[in-house]
Structure formats: structure tokens, C-alpha cells
PDB file of N, CA, C and O in Angstrom, chain B, residues numbered from 101:
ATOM      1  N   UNK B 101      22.890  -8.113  12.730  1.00  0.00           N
ATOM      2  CA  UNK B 101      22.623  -8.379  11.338  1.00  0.00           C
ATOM      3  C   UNK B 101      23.850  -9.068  10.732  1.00  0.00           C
ATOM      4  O   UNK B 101      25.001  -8.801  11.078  1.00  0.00           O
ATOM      5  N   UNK B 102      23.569  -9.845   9.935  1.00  0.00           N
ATOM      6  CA  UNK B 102      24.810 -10.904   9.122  1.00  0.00           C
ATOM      7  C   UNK B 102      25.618 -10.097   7.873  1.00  0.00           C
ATOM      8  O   UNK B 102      25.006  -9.277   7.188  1.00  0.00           O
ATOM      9  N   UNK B 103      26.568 -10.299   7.716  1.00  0.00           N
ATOM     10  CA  UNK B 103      26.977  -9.648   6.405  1.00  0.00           C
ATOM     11  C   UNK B 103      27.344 -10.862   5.275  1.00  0.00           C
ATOM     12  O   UNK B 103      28.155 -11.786   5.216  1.00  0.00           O
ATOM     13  N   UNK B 104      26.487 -10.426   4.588  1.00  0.00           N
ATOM     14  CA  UNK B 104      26.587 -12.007   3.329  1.00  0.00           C
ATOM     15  C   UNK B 104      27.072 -11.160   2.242  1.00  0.00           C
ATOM     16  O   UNK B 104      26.574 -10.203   1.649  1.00  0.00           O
ATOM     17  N   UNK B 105      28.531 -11.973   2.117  1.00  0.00           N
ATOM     18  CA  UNK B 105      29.336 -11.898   0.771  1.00  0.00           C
ATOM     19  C   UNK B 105      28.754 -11.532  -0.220  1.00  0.00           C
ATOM     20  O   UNK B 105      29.059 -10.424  -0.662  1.00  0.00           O
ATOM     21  N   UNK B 106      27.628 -12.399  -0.971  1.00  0.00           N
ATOM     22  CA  UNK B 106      26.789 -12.198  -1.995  1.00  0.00           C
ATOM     23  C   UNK B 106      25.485 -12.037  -1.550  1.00  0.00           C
ATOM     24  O   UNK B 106      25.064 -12.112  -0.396  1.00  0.00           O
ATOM     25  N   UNK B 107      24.815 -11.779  -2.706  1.00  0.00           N
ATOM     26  CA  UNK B 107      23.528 -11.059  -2.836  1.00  0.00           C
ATOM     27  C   UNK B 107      22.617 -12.582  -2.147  1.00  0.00           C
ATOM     28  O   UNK B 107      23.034 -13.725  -2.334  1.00  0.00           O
ATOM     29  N   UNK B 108      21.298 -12.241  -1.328  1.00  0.00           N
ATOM     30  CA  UNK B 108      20.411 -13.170  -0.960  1.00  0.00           C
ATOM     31  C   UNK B 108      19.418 -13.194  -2.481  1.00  0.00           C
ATOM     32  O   UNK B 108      19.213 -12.347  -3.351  1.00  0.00           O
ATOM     33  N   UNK B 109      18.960 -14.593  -2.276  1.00  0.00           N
ATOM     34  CA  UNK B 109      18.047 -14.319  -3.481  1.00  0.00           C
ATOM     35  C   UNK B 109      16.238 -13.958  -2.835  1.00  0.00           C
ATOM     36  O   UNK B 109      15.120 -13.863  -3.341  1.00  0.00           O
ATOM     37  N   UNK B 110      16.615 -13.893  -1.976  1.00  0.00           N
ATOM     38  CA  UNK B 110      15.262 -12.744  -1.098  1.00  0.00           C
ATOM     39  C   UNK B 110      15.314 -12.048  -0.120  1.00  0.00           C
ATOM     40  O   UNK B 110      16.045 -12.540   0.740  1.00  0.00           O
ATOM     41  N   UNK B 111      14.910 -11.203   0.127  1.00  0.00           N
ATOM     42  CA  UNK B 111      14.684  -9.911   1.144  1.00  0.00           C
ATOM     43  C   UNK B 111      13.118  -9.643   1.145  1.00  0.00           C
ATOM     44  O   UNK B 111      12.249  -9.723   0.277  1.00  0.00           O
ATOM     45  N   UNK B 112      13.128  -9.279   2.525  1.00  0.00           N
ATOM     46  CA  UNK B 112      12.145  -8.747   3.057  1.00  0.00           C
ATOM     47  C   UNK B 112      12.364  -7.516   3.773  1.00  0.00           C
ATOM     48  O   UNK B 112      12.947  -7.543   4.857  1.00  0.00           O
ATOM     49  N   UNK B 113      12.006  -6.585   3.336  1.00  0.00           N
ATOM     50  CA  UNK B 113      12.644  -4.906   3.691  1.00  0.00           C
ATOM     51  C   UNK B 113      11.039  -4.440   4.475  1.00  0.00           C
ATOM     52  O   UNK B 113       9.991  -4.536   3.836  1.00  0.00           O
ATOM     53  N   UNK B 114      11.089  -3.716   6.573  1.00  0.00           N
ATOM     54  CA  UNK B 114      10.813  -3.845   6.843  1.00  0.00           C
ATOM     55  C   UNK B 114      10.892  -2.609   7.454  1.00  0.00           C
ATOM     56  O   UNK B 114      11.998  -2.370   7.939  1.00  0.00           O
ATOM     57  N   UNK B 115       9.688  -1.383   7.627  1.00  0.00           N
ATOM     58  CA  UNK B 115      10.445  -0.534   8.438  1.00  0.00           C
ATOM     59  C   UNK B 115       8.736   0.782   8.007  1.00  0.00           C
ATOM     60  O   UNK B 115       7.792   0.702   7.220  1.00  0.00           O
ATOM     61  N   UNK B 116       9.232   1.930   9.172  1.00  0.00           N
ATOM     62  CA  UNK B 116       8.405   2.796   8.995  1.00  0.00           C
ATOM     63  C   UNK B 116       7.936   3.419   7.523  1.00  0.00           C
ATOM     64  O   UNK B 116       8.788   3.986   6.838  1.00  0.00           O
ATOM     65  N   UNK B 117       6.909   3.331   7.170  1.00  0.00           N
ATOM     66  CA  UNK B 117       6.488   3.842   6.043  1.00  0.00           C
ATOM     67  C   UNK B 117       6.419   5.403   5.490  1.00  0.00           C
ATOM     68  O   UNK B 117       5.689   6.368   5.263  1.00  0.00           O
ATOM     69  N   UNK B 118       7.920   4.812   5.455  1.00  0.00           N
ATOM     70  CA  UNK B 118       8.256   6.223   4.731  1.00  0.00           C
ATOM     71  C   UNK B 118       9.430   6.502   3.361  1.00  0.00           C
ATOM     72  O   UNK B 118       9.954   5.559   2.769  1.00  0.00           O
ATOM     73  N   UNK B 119       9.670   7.803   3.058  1.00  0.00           N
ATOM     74  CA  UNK B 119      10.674   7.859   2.260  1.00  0.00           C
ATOM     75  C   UNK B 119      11.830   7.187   2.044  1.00  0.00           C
ATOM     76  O   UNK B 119      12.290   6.687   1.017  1.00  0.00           O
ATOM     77  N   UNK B 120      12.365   7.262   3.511  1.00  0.00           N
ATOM     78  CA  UNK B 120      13.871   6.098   3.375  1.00  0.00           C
ATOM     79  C   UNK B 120      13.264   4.344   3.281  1.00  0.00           C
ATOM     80  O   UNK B 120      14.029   3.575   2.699  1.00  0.00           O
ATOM     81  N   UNK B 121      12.544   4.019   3.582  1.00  0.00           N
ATOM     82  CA  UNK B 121      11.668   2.801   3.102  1.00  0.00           C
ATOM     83  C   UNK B 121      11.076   2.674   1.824  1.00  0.00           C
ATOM     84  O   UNK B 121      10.607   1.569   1.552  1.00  0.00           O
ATOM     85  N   UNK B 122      10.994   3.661   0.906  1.00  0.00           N
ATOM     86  CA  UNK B 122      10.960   3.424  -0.184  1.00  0.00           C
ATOM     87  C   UNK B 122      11.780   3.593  -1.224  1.00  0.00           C
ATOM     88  O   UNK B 122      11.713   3.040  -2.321  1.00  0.00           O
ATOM     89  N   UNK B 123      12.955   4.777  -0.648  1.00  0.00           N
ATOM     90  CA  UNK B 123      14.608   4.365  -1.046  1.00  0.00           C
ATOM     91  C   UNK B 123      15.150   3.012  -1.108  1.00  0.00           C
ATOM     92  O   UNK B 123      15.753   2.578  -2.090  1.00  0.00           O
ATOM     93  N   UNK B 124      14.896   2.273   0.091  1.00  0.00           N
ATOM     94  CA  UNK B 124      15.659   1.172   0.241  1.00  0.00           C
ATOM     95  C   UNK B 124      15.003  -0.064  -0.968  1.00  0.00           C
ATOM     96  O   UNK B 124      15.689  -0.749  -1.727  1.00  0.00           O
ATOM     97  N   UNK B 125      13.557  -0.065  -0.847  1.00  0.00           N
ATOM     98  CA  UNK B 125      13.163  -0.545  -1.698  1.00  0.00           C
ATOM     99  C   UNK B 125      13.845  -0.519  -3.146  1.00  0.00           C
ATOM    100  O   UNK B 125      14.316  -1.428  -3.829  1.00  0.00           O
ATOM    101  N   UNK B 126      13.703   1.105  -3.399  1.00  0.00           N
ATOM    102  CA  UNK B 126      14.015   1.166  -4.993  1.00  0.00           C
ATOM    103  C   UNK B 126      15.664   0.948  -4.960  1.00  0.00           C
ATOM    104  O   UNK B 126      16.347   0.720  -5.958  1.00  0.00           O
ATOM    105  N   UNK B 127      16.068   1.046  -3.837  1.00  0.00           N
ATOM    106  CA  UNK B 127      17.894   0.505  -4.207  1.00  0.00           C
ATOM    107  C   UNK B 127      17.844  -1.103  -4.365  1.00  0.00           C
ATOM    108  O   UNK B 127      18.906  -1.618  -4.713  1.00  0.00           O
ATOM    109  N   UNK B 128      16.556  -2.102  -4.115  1.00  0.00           N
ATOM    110  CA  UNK B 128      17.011  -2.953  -4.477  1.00  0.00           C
ATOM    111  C   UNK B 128      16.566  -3.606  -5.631  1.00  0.00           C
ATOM    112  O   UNK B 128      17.008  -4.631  -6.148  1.00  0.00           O
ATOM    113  N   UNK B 129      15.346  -2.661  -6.078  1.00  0.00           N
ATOM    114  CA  UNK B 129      15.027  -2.901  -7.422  1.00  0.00           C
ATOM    115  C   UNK B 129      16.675  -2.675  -8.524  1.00  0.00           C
ATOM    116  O   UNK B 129      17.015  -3.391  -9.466  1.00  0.00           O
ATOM    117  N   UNK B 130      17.189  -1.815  -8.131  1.00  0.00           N
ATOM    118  CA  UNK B 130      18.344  -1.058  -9.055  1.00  0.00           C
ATOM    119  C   UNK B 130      19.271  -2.214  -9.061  1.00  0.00           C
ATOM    120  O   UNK B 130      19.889  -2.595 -10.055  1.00  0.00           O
ATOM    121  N   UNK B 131      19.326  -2.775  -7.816  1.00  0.00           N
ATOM    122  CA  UNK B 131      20.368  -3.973  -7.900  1.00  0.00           C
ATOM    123  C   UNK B 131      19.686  -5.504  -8.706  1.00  0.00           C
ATOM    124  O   UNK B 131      20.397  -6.508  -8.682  1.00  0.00           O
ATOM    125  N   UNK B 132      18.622  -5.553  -9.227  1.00  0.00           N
ATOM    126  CA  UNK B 132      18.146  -6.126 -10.129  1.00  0.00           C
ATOM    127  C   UNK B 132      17.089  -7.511  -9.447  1.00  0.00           C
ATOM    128  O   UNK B 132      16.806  -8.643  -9.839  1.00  0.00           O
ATOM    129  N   UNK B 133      16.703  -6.583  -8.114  1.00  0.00           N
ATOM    130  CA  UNK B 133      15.837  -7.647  -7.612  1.00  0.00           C
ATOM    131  C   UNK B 133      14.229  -7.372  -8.151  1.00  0.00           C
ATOM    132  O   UNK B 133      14.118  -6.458  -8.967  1.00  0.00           O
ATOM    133  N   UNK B 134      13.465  -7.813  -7.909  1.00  0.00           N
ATOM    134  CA  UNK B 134      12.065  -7.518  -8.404  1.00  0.00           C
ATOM    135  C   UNK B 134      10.993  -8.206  -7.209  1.00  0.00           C
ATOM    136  O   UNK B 134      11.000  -9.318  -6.681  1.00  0.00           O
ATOM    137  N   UNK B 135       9.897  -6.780  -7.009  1.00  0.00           N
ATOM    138  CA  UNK B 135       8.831  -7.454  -5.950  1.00  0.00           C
ATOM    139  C   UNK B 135       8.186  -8.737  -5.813  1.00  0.00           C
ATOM    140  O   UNK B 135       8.052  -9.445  -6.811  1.00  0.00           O
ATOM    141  N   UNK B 136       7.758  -9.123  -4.647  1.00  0.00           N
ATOM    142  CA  UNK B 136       7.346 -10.567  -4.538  1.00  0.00           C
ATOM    143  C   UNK B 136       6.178 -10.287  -3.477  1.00  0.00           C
ATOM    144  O   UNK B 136       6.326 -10.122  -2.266  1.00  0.00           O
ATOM    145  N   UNK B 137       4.846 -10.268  -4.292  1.00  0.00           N
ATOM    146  CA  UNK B 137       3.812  -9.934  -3.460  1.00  0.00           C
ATOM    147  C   UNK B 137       3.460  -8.558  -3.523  1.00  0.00           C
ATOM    148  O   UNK B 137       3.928  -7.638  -4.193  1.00  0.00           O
ATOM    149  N   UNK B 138       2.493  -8.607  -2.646  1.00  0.00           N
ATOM    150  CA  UNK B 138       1.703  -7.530  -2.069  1.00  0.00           C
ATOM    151  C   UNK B 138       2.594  -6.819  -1.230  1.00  0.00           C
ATOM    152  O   UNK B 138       3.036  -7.514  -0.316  1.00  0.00           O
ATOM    153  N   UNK B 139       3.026  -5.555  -1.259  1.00  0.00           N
ATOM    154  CA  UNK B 139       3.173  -4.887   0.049  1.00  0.00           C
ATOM    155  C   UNK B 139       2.396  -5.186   1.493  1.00  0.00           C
ATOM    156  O   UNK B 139       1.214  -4.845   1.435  1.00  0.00           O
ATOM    157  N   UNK B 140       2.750  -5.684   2.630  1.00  0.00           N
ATOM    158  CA  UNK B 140       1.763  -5.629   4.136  1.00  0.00           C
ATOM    159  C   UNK B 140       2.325  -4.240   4.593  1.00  0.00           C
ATOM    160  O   UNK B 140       3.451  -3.806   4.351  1.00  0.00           O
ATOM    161  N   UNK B 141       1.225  -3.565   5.371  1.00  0.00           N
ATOM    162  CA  UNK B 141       1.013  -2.407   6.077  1.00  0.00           C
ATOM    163  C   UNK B 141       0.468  -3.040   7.563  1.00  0.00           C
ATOM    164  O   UNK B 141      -0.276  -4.013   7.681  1.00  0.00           O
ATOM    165  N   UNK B 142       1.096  -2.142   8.770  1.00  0.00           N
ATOM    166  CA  UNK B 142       0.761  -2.639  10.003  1.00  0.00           C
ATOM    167  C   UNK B 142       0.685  -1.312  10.450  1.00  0.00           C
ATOM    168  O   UNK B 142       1.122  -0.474   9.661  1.00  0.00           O
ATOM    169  N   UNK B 143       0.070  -0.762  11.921  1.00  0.00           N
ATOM    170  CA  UNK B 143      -0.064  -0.124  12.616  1.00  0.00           C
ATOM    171  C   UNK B 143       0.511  -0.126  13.730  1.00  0.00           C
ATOM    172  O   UNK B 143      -0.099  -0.919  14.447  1.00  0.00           O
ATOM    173  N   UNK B 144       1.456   0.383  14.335  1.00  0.00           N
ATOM    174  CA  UNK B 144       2.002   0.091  15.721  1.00  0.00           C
ATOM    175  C   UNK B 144       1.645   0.761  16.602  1.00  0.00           C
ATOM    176  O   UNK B 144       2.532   0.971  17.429  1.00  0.00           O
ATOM    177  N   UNK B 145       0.448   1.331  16.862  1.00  0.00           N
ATOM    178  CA  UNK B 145       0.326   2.398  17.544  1.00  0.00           C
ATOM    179  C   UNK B 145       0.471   3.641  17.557  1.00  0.00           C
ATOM    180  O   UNK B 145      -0.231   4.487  18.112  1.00  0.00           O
ATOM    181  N   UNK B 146       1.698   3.804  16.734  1.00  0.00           N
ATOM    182  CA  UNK B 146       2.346   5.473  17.105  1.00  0.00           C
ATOM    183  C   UNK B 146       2.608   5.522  14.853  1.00  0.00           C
ATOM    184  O   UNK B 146       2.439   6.615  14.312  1.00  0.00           O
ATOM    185  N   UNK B 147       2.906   4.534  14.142  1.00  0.00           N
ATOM    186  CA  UNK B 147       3.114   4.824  12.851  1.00  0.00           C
ATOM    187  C   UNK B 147       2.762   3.557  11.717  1.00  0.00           C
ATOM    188  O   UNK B 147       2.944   2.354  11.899  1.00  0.00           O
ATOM    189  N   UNK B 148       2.476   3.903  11.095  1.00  0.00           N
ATOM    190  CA  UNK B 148       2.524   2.372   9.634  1.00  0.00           C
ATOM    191  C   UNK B 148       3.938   2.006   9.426  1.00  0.00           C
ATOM    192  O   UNK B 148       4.900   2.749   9.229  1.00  0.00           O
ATOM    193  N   UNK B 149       3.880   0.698   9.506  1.00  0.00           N
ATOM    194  CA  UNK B 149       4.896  -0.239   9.245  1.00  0.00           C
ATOM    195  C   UNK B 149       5.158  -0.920   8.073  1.00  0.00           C
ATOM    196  O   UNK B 149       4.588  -2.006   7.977  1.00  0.00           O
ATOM    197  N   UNK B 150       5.899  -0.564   7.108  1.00  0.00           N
ATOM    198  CA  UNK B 150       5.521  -1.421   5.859  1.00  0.00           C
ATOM    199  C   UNK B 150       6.502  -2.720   5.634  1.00  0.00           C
ATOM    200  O   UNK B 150       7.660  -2.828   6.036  1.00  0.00           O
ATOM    201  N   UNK B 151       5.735  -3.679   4.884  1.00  0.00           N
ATOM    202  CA  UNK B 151       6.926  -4.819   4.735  1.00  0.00           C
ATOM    203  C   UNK B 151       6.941  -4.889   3.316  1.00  0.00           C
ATOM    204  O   UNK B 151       6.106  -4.076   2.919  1.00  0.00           O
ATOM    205  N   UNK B 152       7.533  -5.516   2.272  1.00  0.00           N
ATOM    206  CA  UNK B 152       7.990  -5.599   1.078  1.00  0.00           C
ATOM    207  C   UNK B 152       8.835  -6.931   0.665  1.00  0.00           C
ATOM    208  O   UNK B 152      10.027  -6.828   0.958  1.00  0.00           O
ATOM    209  N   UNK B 153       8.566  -7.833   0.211  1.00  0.00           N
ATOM    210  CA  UNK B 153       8.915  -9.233  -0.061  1.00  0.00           C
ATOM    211  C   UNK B 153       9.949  -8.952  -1.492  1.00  0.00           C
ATOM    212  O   UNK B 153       9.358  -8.426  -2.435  1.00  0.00           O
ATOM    213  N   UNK B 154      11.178  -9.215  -1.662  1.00  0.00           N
ATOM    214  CA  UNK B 154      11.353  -9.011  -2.956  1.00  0.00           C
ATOM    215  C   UNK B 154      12.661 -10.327  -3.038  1.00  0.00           C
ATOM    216  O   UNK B 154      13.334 -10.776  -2.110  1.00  0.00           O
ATOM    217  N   UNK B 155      12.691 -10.847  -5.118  1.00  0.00           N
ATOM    218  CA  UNK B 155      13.515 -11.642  -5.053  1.00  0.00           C
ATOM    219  C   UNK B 155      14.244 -11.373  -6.310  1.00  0.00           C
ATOM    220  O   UNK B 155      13.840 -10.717  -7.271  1.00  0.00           O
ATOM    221  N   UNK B 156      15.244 -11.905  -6.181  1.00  0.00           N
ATOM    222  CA  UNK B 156      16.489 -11.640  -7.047  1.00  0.00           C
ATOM    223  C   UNK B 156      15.973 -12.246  -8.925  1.00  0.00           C
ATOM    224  O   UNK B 156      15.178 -13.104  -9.310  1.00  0.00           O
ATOM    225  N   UNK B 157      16.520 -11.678  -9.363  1.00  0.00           N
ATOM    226  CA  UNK B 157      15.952 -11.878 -11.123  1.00  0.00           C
ATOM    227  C   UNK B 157      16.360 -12.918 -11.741  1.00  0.00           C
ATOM    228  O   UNK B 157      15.714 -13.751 -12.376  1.00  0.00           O
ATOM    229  N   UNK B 158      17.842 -12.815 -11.461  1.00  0.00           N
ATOM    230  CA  UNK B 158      18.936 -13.494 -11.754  1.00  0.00           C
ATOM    231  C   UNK B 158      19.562 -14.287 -10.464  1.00  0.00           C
ATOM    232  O   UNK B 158      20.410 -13.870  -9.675  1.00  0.00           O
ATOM    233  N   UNK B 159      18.839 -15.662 -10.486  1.00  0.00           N
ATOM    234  CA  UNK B 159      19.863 -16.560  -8.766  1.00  0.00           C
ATOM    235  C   UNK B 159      20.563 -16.878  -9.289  1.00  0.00           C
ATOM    236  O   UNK B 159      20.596 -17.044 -10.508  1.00  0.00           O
ATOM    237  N   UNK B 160      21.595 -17.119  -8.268  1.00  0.00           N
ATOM    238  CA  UNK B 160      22.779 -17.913  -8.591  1.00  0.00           C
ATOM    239  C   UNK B 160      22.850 -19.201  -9.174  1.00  0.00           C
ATOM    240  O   UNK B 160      21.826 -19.861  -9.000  1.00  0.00           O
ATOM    241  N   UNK B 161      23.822 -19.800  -9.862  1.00  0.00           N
ATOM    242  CA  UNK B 161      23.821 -21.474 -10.097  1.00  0.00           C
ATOM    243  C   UNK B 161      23.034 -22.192  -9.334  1.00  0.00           C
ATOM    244  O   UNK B 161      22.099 -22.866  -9.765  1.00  0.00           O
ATOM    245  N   UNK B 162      23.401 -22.081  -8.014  1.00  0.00           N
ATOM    246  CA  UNK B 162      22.714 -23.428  -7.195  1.00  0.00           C
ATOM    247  C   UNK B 162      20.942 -23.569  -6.522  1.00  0.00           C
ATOM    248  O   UNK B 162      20.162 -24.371  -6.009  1.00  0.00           O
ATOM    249  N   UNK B 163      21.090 -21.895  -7.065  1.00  0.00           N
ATOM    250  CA  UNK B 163      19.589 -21.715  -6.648  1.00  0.00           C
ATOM    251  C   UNK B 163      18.277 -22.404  -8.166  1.00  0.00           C
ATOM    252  O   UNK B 163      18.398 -21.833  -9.250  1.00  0.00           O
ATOM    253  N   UNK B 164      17.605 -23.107  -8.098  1.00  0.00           N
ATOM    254  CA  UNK B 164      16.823 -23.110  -8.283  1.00  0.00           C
ATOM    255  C   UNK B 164      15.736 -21.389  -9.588  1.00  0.00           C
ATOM    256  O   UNK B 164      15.253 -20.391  -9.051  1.00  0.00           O
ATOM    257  N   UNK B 165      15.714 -21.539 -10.509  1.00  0.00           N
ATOM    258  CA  UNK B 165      14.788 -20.239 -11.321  1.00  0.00           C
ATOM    259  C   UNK B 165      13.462 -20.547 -10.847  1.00  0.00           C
ATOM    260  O   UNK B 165      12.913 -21.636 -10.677  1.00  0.00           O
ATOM    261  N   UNK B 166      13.046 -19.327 -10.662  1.00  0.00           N
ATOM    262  CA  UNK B 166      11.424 -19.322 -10.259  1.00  0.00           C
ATOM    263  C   UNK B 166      11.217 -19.362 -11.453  1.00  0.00           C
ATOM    264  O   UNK B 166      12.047 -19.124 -12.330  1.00  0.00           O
ATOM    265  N   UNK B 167       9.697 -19.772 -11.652  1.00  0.00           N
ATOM    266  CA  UNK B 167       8.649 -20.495 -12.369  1.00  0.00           C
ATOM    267  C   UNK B 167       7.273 -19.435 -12.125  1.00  0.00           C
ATOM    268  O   UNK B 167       7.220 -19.159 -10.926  1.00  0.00           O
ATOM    269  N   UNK B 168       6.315 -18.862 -12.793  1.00  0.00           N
ATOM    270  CA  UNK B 168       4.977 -18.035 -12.657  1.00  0.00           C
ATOM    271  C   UNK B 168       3.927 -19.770 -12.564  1.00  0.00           C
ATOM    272  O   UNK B 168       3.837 -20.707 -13.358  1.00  0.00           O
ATOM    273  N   UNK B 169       3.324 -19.515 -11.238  1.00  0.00           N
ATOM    274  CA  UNK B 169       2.538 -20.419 -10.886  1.00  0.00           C
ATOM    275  C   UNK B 169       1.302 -20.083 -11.768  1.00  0.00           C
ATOM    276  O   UNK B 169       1.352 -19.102 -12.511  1.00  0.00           O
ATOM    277  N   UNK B 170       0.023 -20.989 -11.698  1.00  0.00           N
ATOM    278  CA  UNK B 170      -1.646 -20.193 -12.922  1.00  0.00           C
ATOM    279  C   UNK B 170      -1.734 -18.816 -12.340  1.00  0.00           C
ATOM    280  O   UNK B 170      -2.052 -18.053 -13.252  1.00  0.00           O
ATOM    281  N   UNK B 171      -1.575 -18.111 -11.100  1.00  0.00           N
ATOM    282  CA  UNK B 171      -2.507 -17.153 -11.241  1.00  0.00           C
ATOM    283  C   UNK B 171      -1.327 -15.754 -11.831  1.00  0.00           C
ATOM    284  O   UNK B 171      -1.650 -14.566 -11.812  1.00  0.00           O
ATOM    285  N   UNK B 172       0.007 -16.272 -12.308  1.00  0.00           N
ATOM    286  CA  UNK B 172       1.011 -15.313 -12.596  1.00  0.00           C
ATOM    287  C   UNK B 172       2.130 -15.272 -11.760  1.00  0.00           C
ATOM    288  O   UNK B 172       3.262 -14.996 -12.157  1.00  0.00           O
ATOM    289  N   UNK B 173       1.749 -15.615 -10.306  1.00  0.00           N
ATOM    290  CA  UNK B 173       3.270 -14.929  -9.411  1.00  0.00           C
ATOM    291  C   UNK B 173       4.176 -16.171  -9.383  1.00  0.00           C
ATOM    292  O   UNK B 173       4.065 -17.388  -9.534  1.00  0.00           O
ATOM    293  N   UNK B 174       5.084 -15.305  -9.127  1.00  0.00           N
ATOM    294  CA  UNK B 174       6.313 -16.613  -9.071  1.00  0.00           C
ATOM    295  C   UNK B 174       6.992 -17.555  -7.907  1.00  0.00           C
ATOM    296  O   UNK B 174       7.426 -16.949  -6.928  1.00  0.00           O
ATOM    297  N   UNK B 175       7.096 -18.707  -7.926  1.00  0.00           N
ATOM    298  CA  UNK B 175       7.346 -19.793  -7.088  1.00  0.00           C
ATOM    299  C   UNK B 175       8.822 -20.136  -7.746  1.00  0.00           C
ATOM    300  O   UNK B 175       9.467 -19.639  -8.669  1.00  0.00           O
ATOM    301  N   UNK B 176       9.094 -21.463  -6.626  1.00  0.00           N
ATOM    302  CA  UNK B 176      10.216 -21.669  -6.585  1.00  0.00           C
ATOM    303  C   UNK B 176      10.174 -23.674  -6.610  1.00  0.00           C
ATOM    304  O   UNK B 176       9.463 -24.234  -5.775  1.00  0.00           O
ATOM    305  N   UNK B 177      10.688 -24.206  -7.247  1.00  0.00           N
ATOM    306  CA  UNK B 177      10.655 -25.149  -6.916  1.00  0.00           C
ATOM    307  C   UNK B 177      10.707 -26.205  -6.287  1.00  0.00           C
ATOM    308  O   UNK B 177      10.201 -27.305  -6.506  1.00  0.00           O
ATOM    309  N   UNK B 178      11.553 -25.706  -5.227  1.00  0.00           N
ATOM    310  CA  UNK B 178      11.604 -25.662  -3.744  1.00  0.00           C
ATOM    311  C   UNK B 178      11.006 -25.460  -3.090  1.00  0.00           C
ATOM    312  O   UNK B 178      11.389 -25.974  -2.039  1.00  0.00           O
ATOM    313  N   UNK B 179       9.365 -24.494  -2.872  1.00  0.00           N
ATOM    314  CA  UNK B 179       8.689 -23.727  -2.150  1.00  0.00           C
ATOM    315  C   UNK B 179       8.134 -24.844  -2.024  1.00  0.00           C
ATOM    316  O   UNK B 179       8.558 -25.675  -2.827  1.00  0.00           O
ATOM    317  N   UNK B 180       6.804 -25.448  -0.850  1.00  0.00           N
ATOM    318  CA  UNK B 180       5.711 -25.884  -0.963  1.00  0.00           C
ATOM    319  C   UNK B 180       4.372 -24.696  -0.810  1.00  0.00           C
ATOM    320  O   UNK B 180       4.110 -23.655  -0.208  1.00  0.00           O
ATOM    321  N   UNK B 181       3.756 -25.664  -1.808  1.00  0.00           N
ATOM    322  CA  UNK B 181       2.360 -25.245  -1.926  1.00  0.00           C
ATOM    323  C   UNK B 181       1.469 -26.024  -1.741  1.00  0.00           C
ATOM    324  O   UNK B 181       1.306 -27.080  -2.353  1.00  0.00           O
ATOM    325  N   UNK B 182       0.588 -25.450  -0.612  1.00  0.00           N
ATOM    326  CA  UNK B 182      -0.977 -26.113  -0.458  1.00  0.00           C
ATOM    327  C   UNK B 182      -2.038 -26.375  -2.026  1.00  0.00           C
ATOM    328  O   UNK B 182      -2.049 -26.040  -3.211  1.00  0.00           O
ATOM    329  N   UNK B 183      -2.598 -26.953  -1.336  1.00  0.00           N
ATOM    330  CA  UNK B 183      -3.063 -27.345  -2.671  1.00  0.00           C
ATOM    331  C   UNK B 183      -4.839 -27.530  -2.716  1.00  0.00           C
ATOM    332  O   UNK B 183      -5.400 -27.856  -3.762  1.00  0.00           O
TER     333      UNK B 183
END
């Protein structure tokens, strides 16, 4: 795993669906990120896997501010979208 100086302006937090997976989550709400999407749920055989998309509130200078596309969620100006 990388250690980045500063904050990413997205994460994807990935792991058994459980308590410390929803700690980690809410530690990064606290650090002032906010969800992006739907939660995905997977099955591995033996437990549920949850994933969690989340992006920063506040990017840095060079990043680009998301924008709420028509149906509400937020894009990036940078992102492509099908159309």
C-alpha cells in the first residue's frame, strides 16, 4: 500500500462487512469526505464483502470541483460520460 502525503480526493474502502468496515467508513466521513454511490455487496463464499466509493468535499487547487449531474450525483469534469 502507498503512503500519500495528502488526502486522495477518492477512496474506495473495501473489506468484510462488518463493524470495523463501517468504522473505517465513518472515519472518513469525519475527515470530511462524503459517499459516492451505492454501496456494492459481494459474496465470497465464506462472507459479504462490502465496497464503498467515497470523495473528498473539499479538493485541492488542482483538482477540478465536482458538479451534481440531472439525476443529482456528482461528476467531475474530468470524468467521461456515456451518453
Amino acid at each position: 500500500m502507498s503512503d500519500h502525503s495528502e488526502p486522495l480526493g477518492y477512496r474506495l474502502i473495501t473489506g468484510p462487512d462488518d463493524a470495523d468496515f463501517c468504522a473505517r467508513v465513518s472515519g472518513l466521513l469525519d475527515q470530511g469526505y462524503r459517499l459516492y454511490g451505492s454501496p456494492a455487496l459481494a459474496f465470497n463464499g465464506e462472507r459479504v464483502i462490502a465496497a464503498q466509493a467515497s470523495c473528498q468535499t473539499s479538493p485541492g487547487p488542482s483538482r477540478p470541483r465536482a458538479a451534481p449531474d440531472r439525476g443529482g450525483r456528482s461528476w467531475s469534469p474530468t470524468e467521461r460520460h456515456g451518453t
